[in-house]
C-alpha positions as CSV (number, residue, x, y, z in Angstrom):
1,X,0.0,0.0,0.0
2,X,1.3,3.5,-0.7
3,X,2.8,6.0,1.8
4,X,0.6,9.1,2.8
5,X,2.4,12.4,1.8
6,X,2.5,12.7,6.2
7,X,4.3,9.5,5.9
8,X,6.8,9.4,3.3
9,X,9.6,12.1,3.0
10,X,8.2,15.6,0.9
11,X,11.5,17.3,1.4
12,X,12.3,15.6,-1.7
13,X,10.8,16.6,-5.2
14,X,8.3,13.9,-6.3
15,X,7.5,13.1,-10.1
16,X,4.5,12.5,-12.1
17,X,4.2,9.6,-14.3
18,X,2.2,8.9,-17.0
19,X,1.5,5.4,-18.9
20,X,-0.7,5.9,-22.2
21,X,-2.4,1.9,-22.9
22,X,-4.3,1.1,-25.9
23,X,-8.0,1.5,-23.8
24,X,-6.8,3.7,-20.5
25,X,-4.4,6.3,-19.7
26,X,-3.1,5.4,-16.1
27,X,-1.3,8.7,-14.1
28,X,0.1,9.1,-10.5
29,X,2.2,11.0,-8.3
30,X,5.3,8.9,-7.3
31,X,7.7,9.7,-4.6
32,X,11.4,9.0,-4.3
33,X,10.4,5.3,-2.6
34,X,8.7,4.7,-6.1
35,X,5.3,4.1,-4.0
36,X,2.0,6.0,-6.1
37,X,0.0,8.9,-5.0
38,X,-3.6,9.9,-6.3
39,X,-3.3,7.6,-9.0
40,X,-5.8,8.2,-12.1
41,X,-7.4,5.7,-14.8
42,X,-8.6,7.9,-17.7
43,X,-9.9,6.4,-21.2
44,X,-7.2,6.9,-23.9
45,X,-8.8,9.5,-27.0
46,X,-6.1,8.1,-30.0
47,X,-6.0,11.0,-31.8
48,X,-2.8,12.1,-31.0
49,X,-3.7,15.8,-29.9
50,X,-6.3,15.2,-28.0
51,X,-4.2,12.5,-26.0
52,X,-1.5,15.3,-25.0
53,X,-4.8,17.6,-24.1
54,X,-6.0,14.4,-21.5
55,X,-2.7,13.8,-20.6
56,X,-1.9,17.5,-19.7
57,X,-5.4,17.6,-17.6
58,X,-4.0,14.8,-15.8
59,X,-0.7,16.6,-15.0
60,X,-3.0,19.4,-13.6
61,X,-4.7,17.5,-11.3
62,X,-1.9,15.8,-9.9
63,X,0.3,18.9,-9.2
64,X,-2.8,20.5,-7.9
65,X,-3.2,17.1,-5.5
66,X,0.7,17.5,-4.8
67,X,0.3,21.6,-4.0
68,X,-2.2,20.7,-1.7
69,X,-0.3,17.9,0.2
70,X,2.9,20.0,0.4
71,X,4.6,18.0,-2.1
72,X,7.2,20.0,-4.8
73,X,7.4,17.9,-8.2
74,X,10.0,18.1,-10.7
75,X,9.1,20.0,-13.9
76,X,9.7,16.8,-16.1
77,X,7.3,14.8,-16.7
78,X,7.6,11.0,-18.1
79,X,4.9,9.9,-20.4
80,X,5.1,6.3,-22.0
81,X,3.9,4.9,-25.3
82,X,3.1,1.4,-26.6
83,X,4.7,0.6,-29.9
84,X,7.9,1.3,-31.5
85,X,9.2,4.7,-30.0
86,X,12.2,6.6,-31.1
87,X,13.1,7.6,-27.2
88,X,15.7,9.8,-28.5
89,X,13.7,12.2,-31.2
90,X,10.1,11.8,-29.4
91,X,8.5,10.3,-31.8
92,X,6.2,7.5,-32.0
93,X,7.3,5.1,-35.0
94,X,4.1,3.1,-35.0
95,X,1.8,2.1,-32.4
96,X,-0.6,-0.5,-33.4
97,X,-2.9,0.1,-30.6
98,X,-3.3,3.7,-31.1
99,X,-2.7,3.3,-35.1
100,X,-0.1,5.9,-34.9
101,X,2.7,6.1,-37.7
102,X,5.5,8.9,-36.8
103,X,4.1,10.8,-34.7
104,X,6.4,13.6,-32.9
105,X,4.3,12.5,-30.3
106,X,6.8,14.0,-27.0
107,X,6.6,17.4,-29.4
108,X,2.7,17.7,-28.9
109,X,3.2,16.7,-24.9
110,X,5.3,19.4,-24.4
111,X,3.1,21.8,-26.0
112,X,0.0,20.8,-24.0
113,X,1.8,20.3,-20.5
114,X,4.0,23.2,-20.8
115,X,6.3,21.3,-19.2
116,X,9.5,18.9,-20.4
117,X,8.8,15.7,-21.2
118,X,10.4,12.4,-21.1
119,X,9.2,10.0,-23.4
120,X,9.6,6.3,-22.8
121,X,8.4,2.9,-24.0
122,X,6.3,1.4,-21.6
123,X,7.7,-2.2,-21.3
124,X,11.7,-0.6,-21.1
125,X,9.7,1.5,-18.3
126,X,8.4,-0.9,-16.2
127,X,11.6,-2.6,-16.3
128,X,13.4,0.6,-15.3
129,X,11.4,0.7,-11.8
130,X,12.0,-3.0,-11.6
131,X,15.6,-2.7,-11.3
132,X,15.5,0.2,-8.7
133,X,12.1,0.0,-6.8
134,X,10.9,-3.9,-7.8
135,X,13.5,-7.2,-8.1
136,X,16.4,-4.2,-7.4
137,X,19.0,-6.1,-9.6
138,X,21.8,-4.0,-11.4
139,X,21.5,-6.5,-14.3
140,X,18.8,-9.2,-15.9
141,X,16.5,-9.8,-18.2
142,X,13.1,-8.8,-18.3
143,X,10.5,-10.5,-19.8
144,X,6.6,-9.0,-20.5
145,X,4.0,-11.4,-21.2
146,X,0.6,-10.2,-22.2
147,X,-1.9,-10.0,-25.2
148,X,2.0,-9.5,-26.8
149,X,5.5,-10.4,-25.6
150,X,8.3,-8.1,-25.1
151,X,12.3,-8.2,-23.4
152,X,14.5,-5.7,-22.1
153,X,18.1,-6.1,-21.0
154,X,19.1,-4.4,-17.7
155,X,22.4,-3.3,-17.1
156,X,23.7,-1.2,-14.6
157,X,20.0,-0.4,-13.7
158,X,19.6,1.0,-16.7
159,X,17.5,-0.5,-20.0
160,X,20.1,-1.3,-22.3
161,X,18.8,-0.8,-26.3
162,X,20.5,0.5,-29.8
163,X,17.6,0.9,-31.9
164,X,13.8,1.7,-32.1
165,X,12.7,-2.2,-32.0
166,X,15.3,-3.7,-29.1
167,X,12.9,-6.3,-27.4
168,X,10.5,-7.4,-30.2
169,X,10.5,-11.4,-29.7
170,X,7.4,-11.8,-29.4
171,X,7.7,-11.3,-33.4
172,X,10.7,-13.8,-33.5
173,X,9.1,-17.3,-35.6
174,X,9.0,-19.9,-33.9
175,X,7.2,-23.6,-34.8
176,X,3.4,-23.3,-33.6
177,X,1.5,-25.8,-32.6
178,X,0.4,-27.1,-35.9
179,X,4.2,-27.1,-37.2
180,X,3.8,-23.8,-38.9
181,X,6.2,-20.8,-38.3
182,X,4.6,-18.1,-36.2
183,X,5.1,-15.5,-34.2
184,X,6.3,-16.3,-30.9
185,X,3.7,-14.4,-29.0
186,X,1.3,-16.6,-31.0
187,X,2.5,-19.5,-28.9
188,X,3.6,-18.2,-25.4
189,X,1.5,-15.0,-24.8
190,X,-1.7,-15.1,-22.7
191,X,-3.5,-13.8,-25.7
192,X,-2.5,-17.0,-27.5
193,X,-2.5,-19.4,-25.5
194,X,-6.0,-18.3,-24.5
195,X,-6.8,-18.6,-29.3
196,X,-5.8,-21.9,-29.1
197,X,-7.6,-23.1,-26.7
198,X,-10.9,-21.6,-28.3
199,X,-9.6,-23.1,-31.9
200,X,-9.2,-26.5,-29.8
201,X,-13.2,-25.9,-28.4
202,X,-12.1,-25.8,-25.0
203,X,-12.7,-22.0,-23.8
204,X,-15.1,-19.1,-25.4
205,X,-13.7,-16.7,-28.3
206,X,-11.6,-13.9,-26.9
207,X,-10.8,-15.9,-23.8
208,X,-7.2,-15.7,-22.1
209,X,-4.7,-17.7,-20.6
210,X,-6.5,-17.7,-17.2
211,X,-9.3,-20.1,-19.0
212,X,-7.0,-22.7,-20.1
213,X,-5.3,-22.6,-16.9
214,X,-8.2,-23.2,-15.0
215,X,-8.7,-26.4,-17.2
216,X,-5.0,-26.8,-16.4
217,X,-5.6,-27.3,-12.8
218,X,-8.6,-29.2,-13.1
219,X,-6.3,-32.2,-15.4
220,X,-7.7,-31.5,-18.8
221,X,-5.2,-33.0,-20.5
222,X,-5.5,-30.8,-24.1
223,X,-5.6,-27.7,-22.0
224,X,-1.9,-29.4,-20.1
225,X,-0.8,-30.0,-23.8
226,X,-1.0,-25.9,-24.6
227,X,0.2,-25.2,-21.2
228,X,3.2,-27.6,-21.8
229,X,4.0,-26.7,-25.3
230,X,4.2,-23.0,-24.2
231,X,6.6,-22.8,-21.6
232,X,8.6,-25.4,-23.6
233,X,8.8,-23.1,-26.8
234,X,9.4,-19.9,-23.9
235,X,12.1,-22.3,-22.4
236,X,14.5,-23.3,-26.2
237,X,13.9,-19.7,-27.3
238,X,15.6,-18.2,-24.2
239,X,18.4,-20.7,-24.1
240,X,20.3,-18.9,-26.8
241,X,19.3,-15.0,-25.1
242,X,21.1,-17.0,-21.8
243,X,24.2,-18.1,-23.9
244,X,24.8,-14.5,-25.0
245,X,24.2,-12.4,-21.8
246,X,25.5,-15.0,-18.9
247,X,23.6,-16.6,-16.0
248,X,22.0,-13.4,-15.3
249,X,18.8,-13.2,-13.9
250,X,15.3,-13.9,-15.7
251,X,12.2,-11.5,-14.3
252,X,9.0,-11.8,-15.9
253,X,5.9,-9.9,-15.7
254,X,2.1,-10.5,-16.8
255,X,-1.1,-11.7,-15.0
256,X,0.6,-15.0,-16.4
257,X,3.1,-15.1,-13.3
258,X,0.3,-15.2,-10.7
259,X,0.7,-19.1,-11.6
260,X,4.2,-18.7,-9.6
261,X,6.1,-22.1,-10.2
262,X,3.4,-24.1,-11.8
263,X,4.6,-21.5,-14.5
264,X,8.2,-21.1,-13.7
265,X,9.1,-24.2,-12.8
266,X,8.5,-25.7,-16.5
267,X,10.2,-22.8,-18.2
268,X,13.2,-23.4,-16.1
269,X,13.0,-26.9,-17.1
270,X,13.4,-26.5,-21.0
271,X,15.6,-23.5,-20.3
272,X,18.1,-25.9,-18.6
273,X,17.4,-28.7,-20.8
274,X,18.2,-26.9,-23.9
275,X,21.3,-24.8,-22.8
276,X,23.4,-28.0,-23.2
277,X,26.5,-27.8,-20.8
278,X,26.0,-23.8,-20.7
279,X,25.1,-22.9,-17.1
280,X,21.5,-21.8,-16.2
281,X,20.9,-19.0,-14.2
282,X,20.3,-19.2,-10.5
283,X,17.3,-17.1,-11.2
284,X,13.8,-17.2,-13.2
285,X,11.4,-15.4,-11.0
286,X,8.4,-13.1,-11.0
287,X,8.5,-9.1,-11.7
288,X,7.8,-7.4,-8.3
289,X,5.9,-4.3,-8.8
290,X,3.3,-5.4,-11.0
291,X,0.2,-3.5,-12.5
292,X,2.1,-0.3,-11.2
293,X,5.0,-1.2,-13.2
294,X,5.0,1.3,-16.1
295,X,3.4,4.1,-14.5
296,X,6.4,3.9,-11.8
297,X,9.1,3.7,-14.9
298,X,7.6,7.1,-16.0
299,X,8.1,8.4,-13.4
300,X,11.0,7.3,-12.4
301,X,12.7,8.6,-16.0
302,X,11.4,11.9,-15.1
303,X,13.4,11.8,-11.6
304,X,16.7,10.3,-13.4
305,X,16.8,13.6,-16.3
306,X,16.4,15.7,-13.6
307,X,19.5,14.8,-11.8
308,X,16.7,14.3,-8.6
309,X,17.4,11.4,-6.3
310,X,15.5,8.2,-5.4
311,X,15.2,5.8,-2.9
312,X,16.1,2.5,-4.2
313,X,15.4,-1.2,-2.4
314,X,18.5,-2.9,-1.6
315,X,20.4,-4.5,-4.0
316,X,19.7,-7.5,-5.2
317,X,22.1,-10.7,-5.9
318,X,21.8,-11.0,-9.2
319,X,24.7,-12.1,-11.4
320,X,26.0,-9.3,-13.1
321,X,27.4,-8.9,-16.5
322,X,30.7,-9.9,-17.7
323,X,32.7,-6.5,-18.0
């Protein structure tokens, strides 16, 4: 649960984050201990305008909640987007959920808050937080699992990327379940695990993974046969991202990990099977902060380009990169 403003330290300036989704715009006040203050859930317009307009109401109403509490903010404010962003120029290459193409989307932002902006992509944000307010570890990977799935590398704290689409596996082909080549997130997302079990008759169109889980736990064995084929394509395809980076931690996040090890544990089990003699890491756990994620990652950009510090959990014992 978060810190009241009476409880947490406002000596030092707090942030605002903001995470734009493809249905809801989610916004809070985040203080140096990365907890969230006032948090709002607002519908997200898509026209691009009209989203820096909502997003710059919501920056209003959380520095006039923050006045009021006798919190100071810094002036920069991190806003994430979903899709392919150019971090660097502000602009939104192409975001399937809002149908955006180019868009100088951190330009328009600006304009409307009348404030600086950071601009971020929300899965390298939720990572961000991870490795300073969630898992704490100075280096691992970070794996999202949703209706898509997405990686970042973490090293040094930081999210470690050289172009515009670092961390699009979930595009990677692999073998489906029919034998075809598809797109890894076809296989090992919630989204498809949750089509193939309707193709197979066993759940409703537009169901998730949570359905074929259910029928998981309850020993259907076609339901155990998508369950087991999943985590054993996830398992081969991150023996090789293991070879290349070291035993370093694995952290993933997604309402998928609320399985714990009756997800893990089979991941882990490929993963080692199909490293060979190439060590496995001493780690494949669940991402700590969860929903709040993203929202935190915004914010917690905004504190890092204004030079303003943070409170970060201890350390964690993660393996760190080979110099």
């Amino acid at each position: 649960m978060s810190a009241t403003p009476r409880e947490a330290n406002t000596k030092t300036p707090w942030a605002l984050g903001i995470d734009v989704g493809g249905t809801a715009i989610k916004a809070a006040v985040v203080d140096p201990s990365g907890d969230t203050h006032h948090q709002l859930n607002i519908p997200t317009p898509t026209d691009p305008r009209r989203l820096a307009d909502t997003a710059a109401g919501a920056a209003t109403e959380l520095t006039g909640w923050a006045r009021s509490n006798g919190v100071d903010l810094v002036d920069t404010v991190g806003v994430n987007i979903p899709g392919i962003i150019d971090e660097v120029r502000g602009i939104s290459v192409f975001s399937a959920n809002l149908g955006w193409r180019n868009e100088p989307i951190a330009g328009m932002l600006e304009e409307a808050l009348r404030r600086p902006v950071t601009l971020g992509h929300d899965v390298r944000s939720g990572a961000f937080a991870e490795s300073r307010w969630g898992v704490a570890y100075p280096d691992f990977f970070f794996l999202a699992i949703g209706t898509g799935i997405s990686s970042v590398v973490i090293s040094g704290h930081q999210p470690t990327t050289t172009w515009q689409w670092a961390g699009e596996i979930g595009q990677v082909l692999v073998p489906g379940y029919d034998g075809d080549l598809v797109p890894l997130e076809h296989v090992c997302s919630a989204a498809g695990i949750g089509r193939r079990g309707a193709r197979l008759g066993l759940v409703p169109e537009g169901s998730g993974s949570r359905e074929v889980f259910e029928l998981v736990d309850r020993g259907d064995d076609r339901a155990m046969e998508i369950a087991d084929y999943a985590c054993e394509t996830l398992g081969r395809f991150l023996a090789p991202v293991v070879a290349t980076l070291g035993p370093i931690p694995i952290v993933i996040s997604g309402g998928m990990v609320a399985r714990g090890e009756k997800l893990l544990a089979p991941i882990r089990e490929a993963l080692t099977r199909y490293l060979g003699v190439v060590p496995a890491p001493g780690r494949i756990e669940s991402a700590k902060l969860g929903i709040d994620a993203q929202v935190r990652g915004a914010a917690l950009r905004a504190f890092d380009s204004s030079g303003c510090e943070i409170r970060p959990r201890s350390a964690g014992t993660g393996i760190h990169l080979s110099p």
